[in-house]
C-alpha positions as CSV (number, residue, x, y, z in Angstrom):
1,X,55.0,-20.0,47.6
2,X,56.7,-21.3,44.6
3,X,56.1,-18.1,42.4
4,X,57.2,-15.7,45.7
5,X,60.0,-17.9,45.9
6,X,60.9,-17.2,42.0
7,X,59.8,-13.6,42.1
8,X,62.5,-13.2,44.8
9,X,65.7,-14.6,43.1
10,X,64.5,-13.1,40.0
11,X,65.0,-9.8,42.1
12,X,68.1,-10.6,44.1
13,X,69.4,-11.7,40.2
14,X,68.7,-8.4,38.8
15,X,69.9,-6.1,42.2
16,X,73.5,-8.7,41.8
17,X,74.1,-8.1,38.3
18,X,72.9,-4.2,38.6
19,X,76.1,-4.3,41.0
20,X,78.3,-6.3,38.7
21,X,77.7,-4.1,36.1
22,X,78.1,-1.1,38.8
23,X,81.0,-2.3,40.2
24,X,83.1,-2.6,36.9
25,X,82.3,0.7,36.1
26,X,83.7,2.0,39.1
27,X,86.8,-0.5,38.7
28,X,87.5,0.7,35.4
29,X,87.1,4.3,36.1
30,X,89.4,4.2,39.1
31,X,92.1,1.5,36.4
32,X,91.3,4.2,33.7
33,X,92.2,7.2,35.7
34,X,96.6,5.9,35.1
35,X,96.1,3.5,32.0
36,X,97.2,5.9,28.8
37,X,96.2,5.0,25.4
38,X,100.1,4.8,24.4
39,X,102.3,3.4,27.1
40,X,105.9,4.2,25.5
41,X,104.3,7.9,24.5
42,X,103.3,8.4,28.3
43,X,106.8,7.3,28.8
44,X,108.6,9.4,26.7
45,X,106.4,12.4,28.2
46,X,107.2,11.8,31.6
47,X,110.9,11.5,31.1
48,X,110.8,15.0,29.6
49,X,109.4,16.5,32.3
50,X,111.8,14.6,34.8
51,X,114.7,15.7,32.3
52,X,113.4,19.6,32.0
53,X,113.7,19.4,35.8
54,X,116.6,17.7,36.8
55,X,118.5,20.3,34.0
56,X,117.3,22.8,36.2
57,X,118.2,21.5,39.3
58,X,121.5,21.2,37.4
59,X,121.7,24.7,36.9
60,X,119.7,25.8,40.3
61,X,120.7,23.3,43.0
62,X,118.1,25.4,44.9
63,X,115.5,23.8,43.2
64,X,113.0,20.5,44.6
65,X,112.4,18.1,41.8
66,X,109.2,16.7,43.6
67,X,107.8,19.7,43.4
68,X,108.5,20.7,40.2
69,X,107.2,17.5,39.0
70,X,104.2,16.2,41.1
71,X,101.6,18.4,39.7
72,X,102.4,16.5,36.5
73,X,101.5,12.9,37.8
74,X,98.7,10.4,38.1
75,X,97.7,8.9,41.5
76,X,95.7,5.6,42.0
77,X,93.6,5.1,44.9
78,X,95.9,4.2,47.8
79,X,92.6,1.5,48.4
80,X,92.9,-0.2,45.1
81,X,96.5,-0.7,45.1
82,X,96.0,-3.0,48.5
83,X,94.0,-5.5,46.4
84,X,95.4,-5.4,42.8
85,X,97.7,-3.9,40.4
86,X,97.5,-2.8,36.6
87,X,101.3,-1.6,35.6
88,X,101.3,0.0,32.1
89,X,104.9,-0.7,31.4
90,X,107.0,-3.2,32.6
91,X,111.1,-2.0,32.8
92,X,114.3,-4.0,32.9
93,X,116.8,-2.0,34.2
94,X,120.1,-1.8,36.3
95,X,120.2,-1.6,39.8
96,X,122.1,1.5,40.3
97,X,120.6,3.7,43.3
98,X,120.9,6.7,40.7
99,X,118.4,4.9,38.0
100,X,114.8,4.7,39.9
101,X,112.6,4.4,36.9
102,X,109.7,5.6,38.4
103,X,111.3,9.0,39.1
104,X,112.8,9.1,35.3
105,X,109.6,9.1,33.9
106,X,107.3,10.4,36.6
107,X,105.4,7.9,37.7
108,X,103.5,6.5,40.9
109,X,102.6,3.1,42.8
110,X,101.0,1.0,40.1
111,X,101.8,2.1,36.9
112,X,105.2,0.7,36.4
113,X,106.2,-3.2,36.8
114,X,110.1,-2.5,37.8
115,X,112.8,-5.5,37.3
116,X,116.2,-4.6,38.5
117,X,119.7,-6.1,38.2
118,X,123.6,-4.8,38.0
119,X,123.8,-4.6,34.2
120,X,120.0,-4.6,33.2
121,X,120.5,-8.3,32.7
122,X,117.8,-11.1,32.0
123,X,118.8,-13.4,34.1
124,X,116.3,-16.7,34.1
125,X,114.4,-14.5,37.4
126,X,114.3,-11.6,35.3
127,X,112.6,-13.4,32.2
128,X,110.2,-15.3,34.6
129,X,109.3,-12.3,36.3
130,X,108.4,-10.4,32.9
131,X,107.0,-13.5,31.7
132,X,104.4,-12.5,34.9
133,X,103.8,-9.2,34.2
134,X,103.3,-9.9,30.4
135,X,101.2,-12.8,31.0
136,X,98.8,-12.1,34.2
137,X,99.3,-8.4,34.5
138,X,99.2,-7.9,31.2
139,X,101.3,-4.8,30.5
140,X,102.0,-4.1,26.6
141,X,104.7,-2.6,26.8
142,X,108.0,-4.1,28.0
143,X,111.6,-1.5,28.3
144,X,115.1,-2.4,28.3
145,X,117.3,0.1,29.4
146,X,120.8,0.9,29.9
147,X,122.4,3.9,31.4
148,X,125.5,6.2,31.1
149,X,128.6,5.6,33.6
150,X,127.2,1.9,34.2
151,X,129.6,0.5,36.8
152,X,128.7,-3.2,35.8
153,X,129.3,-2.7,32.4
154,X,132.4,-1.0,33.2
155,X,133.6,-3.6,35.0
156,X,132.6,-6.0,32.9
157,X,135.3,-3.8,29.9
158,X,138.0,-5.0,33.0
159,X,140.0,-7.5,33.7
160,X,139.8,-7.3,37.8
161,X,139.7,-10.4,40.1
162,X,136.5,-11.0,41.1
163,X,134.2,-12.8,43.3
164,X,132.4,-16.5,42.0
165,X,128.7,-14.5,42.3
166,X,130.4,-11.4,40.6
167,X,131.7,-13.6,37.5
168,X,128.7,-14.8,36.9
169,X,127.2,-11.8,37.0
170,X,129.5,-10.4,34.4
171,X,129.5,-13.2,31.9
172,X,126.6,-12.8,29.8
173,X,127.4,-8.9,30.1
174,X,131.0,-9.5,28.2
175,X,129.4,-11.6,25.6
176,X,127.5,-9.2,25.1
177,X,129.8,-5.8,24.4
178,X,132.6,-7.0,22.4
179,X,134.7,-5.0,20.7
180,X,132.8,-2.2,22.0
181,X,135.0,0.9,21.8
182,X,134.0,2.9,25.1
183,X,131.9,3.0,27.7
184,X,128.5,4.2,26.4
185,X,128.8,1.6,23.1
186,X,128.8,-1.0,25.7
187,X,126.0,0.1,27.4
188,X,123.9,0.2,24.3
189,X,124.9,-2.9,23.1
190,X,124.2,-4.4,26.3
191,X,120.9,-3.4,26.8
192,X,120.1,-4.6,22.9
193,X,121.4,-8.2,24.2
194,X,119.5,-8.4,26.6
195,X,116.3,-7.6,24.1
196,X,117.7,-10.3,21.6
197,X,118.3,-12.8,25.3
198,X,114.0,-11.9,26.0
199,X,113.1,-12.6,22.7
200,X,115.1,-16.1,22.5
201,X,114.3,-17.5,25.7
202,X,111.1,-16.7,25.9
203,X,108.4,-18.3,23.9
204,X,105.2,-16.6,25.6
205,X,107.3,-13.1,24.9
206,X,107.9,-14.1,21.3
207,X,104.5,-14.7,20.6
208,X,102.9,-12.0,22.5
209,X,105.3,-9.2,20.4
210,X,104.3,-11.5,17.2
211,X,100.7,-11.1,18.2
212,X,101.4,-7.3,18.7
213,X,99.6,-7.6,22.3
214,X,103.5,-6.3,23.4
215,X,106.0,-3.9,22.2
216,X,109.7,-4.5,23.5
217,X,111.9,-1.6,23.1
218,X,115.5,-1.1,24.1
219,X,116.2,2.4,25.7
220,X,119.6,4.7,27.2
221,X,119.5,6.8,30.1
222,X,121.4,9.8,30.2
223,X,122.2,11.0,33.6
224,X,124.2,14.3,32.5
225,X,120.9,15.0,30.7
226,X,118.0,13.0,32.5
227,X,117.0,11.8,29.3
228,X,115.6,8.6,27.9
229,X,116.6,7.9,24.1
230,X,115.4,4.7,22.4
231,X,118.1,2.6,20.5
């Protein structure tokens, strides 16, 4: 009794790891099939296509950007995204309906970890949030980015009345751009004060970039041009 007994749960052992083993396979072929070797690369590469195409829907208002572009993209299993996630990039960025990072640089549900706010500020939310993503998602790459014709930052160059919520949502954006001469300069210097805020208020972010396990980079999104140029 005693040696069926063993022979059995050495069997159900062997058939439980055989689908351990089995089953990682199959989670990290269906992780693999949108996780690129070089996040910021795959980046940079789909924000050339989207840039190629929204030029040419400049040009040709005729043509549909989703078609000229989904034949370039990476899907993940509409099943595996209901149980878990595995964002390549994580992206700090304004909250201006015309700056949807996923469609500047071509991506789908589950590659990109997407943190929005008027300005591209890092608000304490904003830090916590990438803190997560960093942390427990474990992306290893981490953008900034600013855009052209920013109506936060512009206001922010002003001197307008405004509301107690709005103030403070301007504040750390003024402290950020002075003496900037225009528009865009403020924009860029924003975006690189915002970097500098990350790496001073976050320990766990310091020491992840220190350990080289993440790479923060600052970035400017032209929308005359659809481009993407690092700062």
């Amino acid at each position: 009794m005693r040696l069926h007994r063993r022979k059995l749960l050495e069997t159900s052992a062997g058939l439980a790891i055989t689908a351990f083993i089995g089953g990682q396979s199959a989670a990290a072929s269906t992780e693999g099939s949108c996780q690129p070797r070089d996040p910021l690369k795959n980046l940079m590469e789909g924000n050339h296509r989207f840039s190629n195409a929204w030029q040419e829907a400049g040009r040709n208002p005729s043509t549909n950007l989703g078609s000229e572009l989904q034949n370039n993209r990476c899907f993940n299993a509409p099943q595996t995204l209901i149980n878990e996630q595995h964002p390549w990039a994580t992206l700090l960025t304004c909250a201006d309906s015309r700056v949807s990072p996923s469609w500047i640089f071509d991506t789908t549900p589950g590659e990109l970890f997407v943190i929005r706010s008027a300005g591209n500020t890092a608000f304490d939310a904003a830090i916590a949030s990438i803190e997560y993503s960093v942390s427990i998602l474990q992306t290893p790459l981490v953008m900034v980015m600013g855009h052209s014709g920013c109506g936060a930052i512009s206001t922010a160059m002003g001197n307008s009345a405004l509301t107690p919520s709005l103030e403070r949502l301007i504040t750390p954006i003024r402290s950020q751009i002075a003496d900037s001469p225009d528009l865009t300069a403020a924009v860029r210097s924003n975006a690189l004060g915002t970097a500098t805020t990350l790496r001073d208020n976050s320990p766990l972010l310091r020491e992840a970039e220190a350990k080289g396990s993440l790479k923060l980079v600052v970035s400017y999104f032209d929308l005359q041009t659809g481009a993407v140029t690092l700062i």
